[in-house]
GUVEX-207682 format. One record per residue (C-alpha): residue in one letter; x, y, z; residue number from 0. Coordinates in steps of 0.1 Angstrom, whole numbers, plus 5000, padded with zeros to 4 digits. Layout:
N
type|x|y|z|seq
A|X|Y|Z|NUM
...
END
This chain:
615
type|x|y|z|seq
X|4736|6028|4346|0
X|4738|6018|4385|1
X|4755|6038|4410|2
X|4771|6015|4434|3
X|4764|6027|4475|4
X|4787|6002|4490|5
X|4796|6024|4516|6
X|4766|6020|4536|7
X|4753|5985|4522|8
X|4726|6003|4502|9
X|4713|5983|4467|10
X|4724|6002|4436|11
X|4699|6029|4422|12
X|4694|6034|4383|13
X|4713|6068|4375|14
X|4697|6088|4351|15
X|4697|6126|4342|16
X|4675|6134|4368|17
X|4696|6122|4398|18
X|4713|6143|4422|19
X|4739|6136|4445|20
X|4754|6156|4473|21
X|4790|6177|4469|22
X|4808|6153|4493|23
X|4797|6120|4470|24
X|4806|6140|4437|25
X|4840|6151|4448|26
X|4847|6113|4462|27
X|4836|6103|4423|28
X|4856|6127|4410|29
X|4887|6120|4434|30
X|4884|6079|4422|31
X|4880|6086|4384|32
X|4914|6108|4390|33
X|4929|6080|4404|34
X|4921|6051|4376|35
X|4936|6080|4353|36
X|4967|6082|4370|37
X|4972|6040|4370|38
X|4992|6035|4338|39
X|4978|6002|4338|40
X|4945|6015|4330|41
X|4939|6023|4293|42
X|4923|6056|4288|43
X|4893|6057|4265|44
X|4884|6099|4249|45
X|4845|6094|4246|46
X|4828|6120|4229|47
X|4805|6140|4256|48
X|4782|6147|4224|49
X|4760|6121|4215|50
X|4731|6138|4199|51
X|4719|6129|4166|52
X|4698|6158|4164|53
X|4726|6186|4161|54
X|4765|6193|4147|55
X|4790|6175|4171|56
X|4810|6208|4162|57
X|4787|6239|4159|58
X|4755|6223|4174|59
X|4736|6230|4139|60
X|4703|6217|4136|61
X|4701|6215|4096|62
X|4719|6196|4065|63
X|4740|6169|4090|64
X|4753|6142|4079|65
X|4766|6107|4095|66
X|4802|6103|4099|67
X|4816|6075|4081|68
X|4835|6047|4100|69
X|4865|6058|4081|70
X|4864|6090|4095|71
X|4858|6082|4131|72
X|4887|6057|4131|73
X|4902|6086|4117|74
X|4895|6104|4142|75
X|4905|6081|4169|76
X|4942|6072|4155|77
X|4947|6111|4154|78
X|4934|6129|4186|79
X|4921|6090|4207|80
X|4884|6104|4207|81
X|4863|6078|4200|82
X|4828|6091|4186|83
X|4795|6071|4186|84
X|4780|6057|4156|85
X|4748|6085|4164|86
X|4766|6118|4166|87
X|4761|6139|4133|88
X|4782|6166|4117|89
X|4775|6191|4089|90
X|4783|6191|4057|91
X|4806|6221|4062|92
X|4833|6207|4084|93
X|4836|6178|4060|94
X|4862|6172|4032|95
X|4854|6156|3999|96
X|4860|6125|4009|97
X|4840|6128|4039|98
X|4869|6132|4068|99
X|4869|6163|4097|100
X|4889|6191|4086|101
X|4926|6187|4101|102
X|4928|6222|4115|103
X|4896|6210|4135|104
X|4914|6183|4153|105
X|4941|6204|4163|106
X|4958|6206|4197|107
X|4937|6225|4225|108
X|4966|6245|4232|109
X|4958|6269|4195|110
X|4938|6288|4223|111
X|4955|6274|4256|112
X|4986|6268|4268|113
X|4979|6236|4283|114
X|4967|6204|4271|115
X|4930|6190|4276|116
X|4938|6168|4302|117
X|4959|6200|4321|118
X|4928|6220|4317|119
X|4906|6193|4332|120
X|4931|6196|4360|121
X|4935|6235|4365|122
X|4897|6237|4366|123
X|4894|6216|4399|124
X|4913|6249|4414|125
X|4885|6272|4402|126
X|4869|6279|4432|127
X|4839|6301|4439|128
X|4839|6336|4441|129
X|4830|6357|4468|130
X|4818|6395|4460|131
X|4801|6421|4479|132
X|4767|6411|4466|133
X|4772|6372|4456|134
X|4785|6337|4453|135
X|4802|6336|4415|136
X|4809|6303|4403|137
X|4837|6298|4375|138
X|4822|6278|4343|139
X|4842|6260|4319|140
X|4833|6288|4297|141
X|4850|6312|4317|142
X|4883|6298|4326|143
X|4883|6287|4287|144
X|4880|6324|4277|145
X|4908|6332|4304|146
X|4934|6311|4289|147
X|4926|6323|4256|148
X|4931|6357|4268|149
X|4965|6348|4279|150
X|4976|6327|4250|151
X|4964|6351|4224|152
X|4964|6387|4244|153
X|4928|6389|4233|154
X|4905|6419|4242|155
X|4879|6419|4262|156
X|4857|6425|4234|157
X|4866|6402|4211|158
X|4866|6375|4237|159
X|4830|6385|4238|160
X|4822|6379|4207|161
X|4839|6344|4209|162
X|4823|6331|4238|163
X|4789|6345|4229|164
X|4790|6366|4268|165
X|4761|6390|4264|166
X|4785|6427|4267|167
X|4825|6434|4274|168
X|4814|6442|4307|169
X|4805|6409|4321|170
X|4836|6394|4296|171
X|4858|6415|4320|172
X|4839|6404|4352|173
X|4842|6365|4339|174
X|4882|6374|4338|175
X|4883|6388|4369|176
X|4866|6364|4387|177
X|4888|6336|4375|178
X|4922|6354|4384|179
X|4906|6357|4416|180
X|4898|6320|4417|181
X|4934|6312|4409|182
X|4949|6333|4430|183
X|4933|6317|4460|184
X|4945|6284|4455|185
X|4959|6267|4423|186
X|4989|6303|4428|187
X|4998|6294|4463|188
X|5005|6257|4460|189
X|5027|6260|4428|190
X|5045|6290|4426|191
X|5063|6313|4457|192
X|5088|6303|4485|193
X|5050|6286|4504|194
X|5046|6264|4474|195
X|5081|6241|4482|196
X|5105|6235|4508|197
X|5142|6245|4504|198
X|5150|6211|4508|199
X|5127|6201|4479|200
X|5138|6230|4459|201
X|5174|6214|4459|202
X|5165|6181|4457|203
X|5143|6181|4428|204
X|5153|6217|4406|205
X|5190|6222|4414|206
X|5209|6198|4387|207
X|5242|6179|4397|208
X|5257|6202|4367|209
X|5252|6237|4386|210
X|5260|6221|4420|211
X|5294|6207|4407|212
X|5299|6240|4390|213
X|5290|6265|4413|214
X|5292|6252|4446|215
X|5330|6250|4465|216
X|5316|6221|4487|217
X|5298|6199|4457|218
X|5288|6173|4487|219
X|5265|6197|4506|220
X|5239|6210|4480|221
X|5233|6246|4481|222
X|5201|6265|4470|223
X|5211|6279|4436|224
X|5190|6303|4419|225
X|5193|6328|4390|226
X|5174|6361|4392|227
X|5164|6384|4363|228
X|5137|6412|4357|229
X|5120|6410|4323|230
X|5097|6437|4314|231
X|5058|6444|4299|232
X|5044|6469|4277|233
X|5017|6494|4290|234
X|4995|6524|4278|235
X|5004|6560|4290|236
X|4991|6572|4330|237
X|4971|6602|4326|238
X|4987|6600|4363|239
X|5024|6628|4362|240
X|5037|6606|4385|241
X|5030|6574|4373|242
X|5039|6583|4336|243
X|5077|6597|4350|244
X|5085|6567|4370|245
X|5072|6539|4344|246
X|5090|6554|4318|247
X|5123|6537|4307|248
X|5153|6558|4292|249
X|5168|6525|4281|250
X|5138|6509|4264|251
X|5123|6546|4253|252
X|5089|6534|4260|253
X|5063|6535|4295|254
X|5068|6499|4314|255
X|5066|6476|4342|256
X|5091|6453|4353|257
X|5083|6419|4370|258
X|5120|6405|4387|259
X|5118|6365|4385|260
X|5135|6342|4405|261
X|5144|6306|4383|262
X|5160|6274|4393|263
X|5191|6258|4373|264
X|5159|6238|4356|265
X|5137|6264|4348|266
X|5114|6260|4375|267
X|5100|6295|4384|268
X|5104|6296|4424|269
X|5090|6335|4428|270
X|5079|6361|4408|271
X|5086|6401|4425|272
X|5070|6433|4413|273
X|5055|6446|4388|274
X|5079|6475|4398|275
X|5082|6510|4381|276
X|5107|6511|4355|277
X|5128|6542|4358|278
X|5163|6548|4376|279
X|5153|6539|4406|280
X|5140|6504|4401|281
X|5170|6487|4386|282
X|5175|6453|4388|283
X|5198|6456|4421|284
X|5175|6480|4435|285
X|5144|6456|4431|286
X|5163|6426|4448|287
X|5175|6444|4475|288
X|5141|6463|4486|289
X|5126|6426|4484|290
X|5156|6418|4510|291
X|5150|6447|4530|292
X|5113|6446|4531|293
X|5099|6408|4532|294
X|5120|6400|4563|295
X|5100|6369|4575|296
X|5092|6343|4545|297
X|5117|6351|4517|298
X|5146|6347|4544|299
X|5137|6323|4564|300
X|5137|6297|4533|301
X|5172|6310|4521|302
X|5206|6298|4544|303
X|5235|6310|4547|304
X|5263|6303|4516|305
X|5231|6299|4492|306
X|5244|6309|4460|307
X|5229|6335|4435|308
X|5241|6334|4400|309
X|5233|6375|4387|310
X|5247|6393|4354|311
X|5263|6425|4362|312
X|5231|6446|4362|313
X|5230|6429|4400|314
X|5264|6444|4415|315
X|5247|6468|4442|316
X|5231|6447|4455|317
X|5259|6426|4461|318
X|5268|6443|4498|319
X|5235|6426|4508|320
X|5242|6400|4496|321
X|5277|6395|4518|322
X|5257|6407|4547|323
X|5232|6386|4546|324
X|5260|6356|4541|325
X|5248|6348|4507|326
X|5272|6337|4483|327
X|5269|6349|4445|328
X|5287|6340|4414|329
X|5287|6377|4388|330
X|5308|6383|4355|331
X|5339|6404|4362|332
X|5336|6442|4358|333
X|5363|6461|4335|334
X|5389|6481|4357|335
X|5397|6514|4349|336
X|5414|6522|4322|337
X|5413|6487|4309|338
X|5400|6477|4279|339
X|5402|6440|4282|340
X|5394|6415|4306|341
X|5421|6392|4321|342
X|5420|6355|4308|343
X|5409|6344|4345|344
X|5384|6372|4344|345
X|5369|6363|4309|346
X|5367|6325|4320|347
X|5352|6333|4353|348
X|5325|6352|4331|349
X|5320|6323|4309|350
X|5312|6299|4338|351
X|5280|6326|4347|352
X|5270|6328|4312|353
X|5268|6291|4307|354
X|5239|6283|4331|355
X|5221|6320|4331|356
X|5209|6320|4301|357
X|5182|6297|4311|358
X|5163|6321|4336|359
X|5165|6345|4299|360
X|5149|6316|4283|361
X|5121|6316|4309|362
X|5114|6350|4305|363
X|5110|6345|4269|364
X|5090|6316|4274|365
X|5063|6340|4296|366
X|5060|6359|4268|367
X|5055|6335|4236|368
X|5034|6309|4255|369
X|5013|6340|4269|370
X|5009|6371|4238|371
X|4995|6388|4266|372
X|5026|6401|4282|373
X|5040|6407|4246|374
X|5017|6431|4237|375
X|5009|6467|4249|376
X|4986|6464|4285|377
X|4957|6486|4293|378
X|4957|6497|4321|379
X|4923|6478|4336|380
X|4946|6449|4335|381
X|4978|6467|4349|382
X|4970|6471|4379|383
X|4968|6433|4385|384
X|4994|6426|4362|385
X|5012|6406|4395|386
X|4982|6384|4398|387
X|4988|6374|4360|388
X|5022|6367|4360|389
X|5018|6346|4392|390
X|4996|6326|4372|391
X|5020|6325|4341|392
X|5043|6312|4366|393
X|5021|6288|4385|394
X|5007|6274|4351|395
X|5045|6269|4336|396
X|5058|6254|4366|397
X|5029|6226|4374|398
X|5025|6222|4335|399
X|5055|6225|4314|400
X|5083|6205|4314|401
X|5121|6217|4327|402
X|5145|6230|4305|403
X|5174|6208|4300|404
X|5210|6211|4285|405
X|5229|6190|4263|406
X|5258|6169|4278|407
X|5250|6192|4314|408
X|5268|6159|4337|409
X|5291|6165|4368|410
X|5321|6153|4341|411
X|5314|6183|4322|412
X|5310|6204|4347|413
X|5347|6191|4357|414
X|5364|6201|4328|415
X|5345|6230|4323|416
X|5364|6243|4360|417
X|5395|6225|4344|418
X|5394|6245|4315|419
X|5389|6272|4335|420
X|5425|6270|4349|421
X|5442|6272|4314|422
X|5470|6297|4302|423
X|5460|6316|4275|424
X|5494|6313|4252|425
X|5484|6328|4222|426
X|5476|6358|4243|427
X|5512|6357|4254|428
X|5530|6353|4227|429
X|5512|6382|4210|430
X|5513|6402|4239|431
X|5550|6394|4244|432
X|5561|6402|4209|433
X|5538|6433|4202|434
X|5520|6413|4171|435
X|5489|6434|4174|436
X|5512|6467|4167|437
X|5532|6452|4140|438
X|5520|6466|4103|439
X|5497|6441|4086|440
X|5496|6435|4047|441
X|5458|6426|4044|442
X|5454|6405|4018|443
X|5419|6388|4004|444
X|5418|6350|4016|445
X|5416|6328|3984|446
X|5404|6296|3982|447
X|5435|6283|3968|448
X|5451|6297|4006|449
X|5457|6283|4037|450
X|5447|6248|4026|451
X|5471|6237|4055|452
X|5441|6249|4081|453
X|5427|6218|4093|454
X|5390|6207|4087|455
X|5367|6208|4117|456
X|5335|6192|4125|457
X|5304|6215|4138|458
X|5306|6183|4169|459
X|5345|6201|4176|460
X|5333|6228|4175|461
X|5309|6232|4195|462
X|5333|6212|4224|463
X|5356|6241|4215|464
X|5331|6273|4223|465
X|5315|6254|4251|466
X|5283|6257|4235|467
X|5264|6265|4202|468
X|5255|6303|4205|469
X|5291|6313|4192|470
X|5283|6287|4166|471
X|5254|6303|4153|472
X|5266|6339|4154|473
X|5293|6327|4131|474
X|5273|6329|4096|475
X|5263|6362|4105|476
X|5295|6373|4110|477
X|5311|6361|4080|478
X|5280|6377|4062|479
X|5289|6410|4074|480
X|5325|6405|4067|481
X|5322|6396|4035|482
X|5295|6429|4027|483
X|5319|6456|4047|484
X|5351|6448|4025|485
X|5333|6442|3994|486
X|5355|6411|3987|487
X|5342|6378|3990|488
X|5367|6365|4010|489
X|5384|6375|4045|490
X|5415|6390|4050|491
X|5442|6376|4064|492
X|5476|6393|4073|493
X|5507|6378|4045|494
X|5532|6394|4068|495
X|5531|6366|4094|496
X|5541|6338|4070|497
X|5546|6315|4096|498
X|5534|6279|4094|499
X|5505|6271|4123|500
X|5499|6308|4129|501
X|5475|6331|4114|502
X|5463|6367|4119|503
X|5427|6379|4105|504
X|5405|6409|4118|505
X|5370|6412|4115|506
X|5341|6437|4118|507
X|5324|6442|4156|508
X|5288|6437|4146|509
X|5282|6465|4171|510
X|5302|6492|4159|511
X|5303|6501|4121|512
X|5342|6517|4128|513
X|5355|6490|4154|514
X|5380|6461|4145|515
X|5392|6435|4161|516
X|5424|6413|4152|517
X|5425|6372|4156|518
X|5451|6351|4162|519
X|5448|6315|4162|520
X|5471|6288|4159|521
X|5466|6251|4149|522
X|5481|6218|4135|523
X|5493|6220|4101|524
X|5473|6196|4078|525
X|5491|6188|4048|526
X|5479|6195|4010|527
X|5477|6162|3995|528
X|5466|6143|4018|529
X|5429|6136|4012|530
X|5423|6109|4044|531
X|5427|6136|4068|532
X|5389|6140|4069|533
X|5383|6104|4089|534
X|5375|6097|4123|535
X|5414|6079|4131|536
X|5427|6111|4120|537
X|5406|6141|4140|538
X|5412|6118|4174|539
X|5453|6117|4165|540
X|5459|6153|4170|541
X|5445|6183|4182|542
X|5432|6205|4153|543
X|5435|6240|4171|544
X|5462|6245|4197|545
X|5451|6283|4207|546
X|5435|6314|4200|547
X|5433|6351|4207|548
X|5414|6380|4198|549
X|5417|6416|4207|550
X|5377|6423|4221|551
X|5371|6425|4258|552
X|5371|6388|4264|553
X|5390|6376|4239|554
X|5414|6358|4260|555
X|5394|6333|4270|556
X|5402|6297|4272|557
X|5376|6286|4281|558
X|5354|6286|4255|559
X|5359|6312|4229|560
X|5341|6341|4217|561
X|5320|6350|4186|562
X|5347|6367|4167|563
X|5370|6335|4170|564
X|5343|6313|4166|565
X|5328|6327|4135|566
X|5368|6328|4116|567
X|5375|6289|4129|568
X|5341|6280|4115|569
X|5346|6298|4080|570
X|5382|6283|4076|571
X|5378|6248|4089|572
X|5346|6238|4079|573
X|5322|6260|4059|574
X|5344|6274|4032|575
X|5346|6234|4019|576
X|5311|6233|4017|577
X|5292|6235|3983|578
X|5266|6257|3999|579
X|5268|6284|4024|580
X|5238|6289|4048|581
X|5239|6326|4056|582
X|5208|6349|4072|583
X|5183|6363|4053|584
X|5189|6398|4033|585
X|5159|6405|4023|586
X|5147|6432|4048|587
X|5183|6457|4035|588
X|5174|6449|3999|589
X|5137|6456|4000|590
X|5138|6487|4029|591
X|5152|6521|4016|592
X|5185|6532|4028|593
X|5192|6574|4030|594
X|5225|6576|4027|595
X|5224|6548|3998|596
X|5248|6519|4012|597
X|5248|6489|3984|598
X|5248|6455|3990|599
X|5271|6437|3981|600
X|5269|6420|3946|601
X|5292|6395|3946|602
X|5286|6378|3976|603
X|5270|6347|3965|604
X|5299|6342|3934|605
X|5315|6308|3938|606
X|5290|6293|3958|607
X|5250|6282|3966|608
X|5242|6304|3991|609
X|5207|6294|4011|610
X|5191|6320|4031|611
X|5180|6312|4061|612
X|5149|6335|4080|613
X|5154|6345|4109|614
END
């Protein structure tokens, strides 16, 4: 192998394992092999670093090896695109009968990371040196290696030592420590925070056309829009009186911290606050606006004026700062007193929130199943730098994992979704108007034999109907528990209200064993005998459901439609015709005792094949 020195004009030396180079040369090697990798006109060729003949190309064994066949290393090289010299040797035990590698030994790096080989390559040219009081630490592959593994897996210490083969737990914990440090110093900084990207390239590259048509009044000038949320994380009892009172958490009943994230309308993770105490005090509105109030330089000189924050309800006293600091915010409605619904503008308004912030929830999850480490209970070594580890969560998900997207999320959609938004509820009206929710009901079981004038709907309509697909998947659920409560297989529907188009059913709150909630809904007759009704020419002649109302909180939506309604219209219109009926697993209240004895239901599977689905 030659080395060429072109730089200076110097004749090419023979490189062997004896030759040294200087840091400058290596990283200027390094930097040009990075950038034949990046040219996608340059085929990549996986060569396996271990080319011994003398020991396992797995375990490094010295005994009973054997030569891979040619089968298995094309094998090999069609699965992971490793190709493996005709030398290297591998025992007999990682070997199937027919001589190929074990499958589960060519799985995906990320089993024990949560990045690719490739990624990790990258996120080790950011492991940087450490400096300590008495030496120069350098991070090995080893180490960063065990890191990720701790984060992936929520490892201990000391079974990471037995892994990695580190001498004791104590230098395991010092081999952690010094590559948080390591990230923290650069690889942190340049891809998470309000240092690692402009405001203009925030907008430009993380804030979709879909929230900026939805959200923002002035659609032409692009607004920072960004969705914040605290999430919490598991930790052992303080021996501390004043740290155990204030990280304990009357809602959650158990001793936490809580992180507050900050998310783009794509997921991207722009800054992580906190850890923060979990009591009273450090509420969700409480944390945002201290972080206001306290970090008066960076956080808002990269915010502007009419930026928009889209916050649940948890956020609304914090929303004075928000006004005062000429920020403009998008909430759900809060329930006046002595109401006990919300207005049809109001449950509308709250449906537009709800349709975008369910991503920054979805990141939050995210932290927690790519890294088990924040699932799990923290000791409290690793507590108190629990903010370095999240900013590394954060830094690794943004650089490394892909956006999260929505279905059909255009500026059309995001049209109709405000013209929607607009609608008169007239369902509401009419029952409103005529008292229909007071009149006396004669509940009868629905048949199958009944209502066979209810149109048939597609999962596709749907979905358009509820604005979405998490109503949709409540629905079986729903049904499930309807059918259990009454003990009939079927729902009830009022026979007093014989009119044709109009229908009134209640169901269950899956919430509240006692509470009931009536539906109305009404819809284009389909007629009996006709059995074309099904096709494509007729779903696009008419429209299927002309309204509905329910008697929940925000039941009078029209813009989209809640679970209750959802569930019925699903039942009636298109699962009840089905020859099998995918509910959720029952199990769990079939095998786990019950005190006060409640049965299941028997019956519930008669007259049809019922598939349990587990959840």
């Amino acid at each position: 192998m030659t080395f060429r020195r072109d730089t200076r004009n110097l004749p090419d030396v023979n490189v062997d394992e004896n030759t040294r180079i200087c840091s400058n040369c290596n990283r200027s090697i390094i930097e040009e092999i990075r950038q034949v990798e990046l040219n996608p006109e340059c085929l990549r060729l996986n060569v396996l670093a271990q080319t011994s003949w003398k020991t396992c190309l797995f375990c490094n064994a010295a005994n009973n090896l054997h030569r891979l066949s040619v089968s298995s290393r094309v094998n090999v090289f069609v699965i992971r695109n490793i190709y493996i010299p005709e030398e290297v040797r591998c025992c007999q035990v990682h070997l199937d009968d027919e001589g190929y590698i074990f499958p589960y030994l060519l799985l995906e790096f990320k089993s024990i990371a949560p990045i690719t080989k490739e990624q990790f390559r990258d996120l080790f040219e950011f492991c940087d040196p450490v400096v300590d009081d008495t030496q120069i630490r350098n991070i090995t592959r080893k180490d960063l290696i065990a890191f990720l593994c701790k984060l992936r897996q929520g490892l201990s210490d000391e079974f990471l030592r037995f892994i990695f083969n580190y001498p004791s737990r104590q230098s395991t914990s010092l081999a952690i420590g010094n590559v948080r440090k390591s990230l923290m110093r650069r690889f942190v900084p340049q891809n998470i925070g309000f240092q690692a990207i402009t405001r203009e390239e925030y907008i430009r590259l993380h804030v979709s056309d879909f929230a900026n048509e939805l959200y923002n009044a002035n659609p032409e000038y692009r607004k920072a829009i960004v969705y914040p949320d605290g999430t919490y994380a598991d930790i052992q009892k303080s021996s501390n009186f004043r740290a155990l009172r204030q990280s304990y958490c009357f809602h959650k009943g158990r001793h936490l911290l809580k992180p507050l994230l900050i998310v783009a309308p794509d997921g991207y993770i722009l800054h992580i606050f906190g850890p923060y105490f979990s009591d009273s005090r450090n509420n969700d509105a409480a944390i945002l606006r201290n972080e206001f109030e306290r970090d008066v330089g960076l956080m808002r000189e990269w915010f502007e004026e009419e930026d928009i924050f889209i916050v649940d309800r948890g956020f609304r006293d914090a929303i004075p700062i928000l006004h005062r600091l000429g920020f403009d915010y998008r909430m759900p409605p809060l329930l006046k007193r002595n109401e006990r619904q919300f207005s049809t503008d109001e449950a509308n308004e709250a449906r537009l929130v709800t349709k975008t912030r369910w991503i920054v929830e979805a990141r939050n999850g995210h932290i927690k199943s790519i890294f088990k480490f924040f699932g799990g209970t923290i000791i409290m070594p690793h507590a108190i730098n629990l903010r370095d580890f999240y900013h590394i969560a954060g830094a690794i998900i943004n650089r490394y994992h892909g956006p999260i997207t929505m279905d059909n999320a255009t500026v059309e959609f995001a049209r109709t979704l405000l013209h929607r938004f607009k609608e008169i509820n007239v369902v509401q009206a009419r029952v409103e108007g005529e008292g229909l929710c007071r009149r006396h009901a004669q509940w009868r079981p629905l048949r199958q034999n009944h209502l066979l004038s209810f149109p048939h709907l597609t999962l596709e309509y749907l979905r358009d109907l509820t604005v979405g697909v998490y109503q949709i998947n409540l629905a079986s659920s729903y049904i499930q528990e309807k059918l259990q409560r009454d003990e009939s297989e079927q729902l009830q529907v009022d026979e007093n209200i014989n009119e044709p188009g109009f229908l009134r059913i209640r169901l269950f709150s899956r919430f509240t064993n006692a509470a009931k909630h009536q539906i109305f809904v009404a819809f284009n007759i389909r007629n009996e005998d006709d059995d074309n009704d099904d096709n494509e020419e007729y779903e696009n002649s008419i429209t299927p459901i002309l309204g509905y109302y329910c008697t929940c909180k925000s039941g009078g939506r029209t813009l989209g439609s809640y679970a209750h309604v959802a569930s019925v219209l699903w039942y009636l219109g298109h699962t009840r015709h089905l020859n099998d009926i995918k509910y959720p697993w029952t199990r769990l209240t079939q095998v786990i005792l019950d005190a006060d004895n409640r049965l299941m239901q028997d019956n519930l599977n008669e007259g049809f094949e019922v598939i349990e689905i587990e959840n």
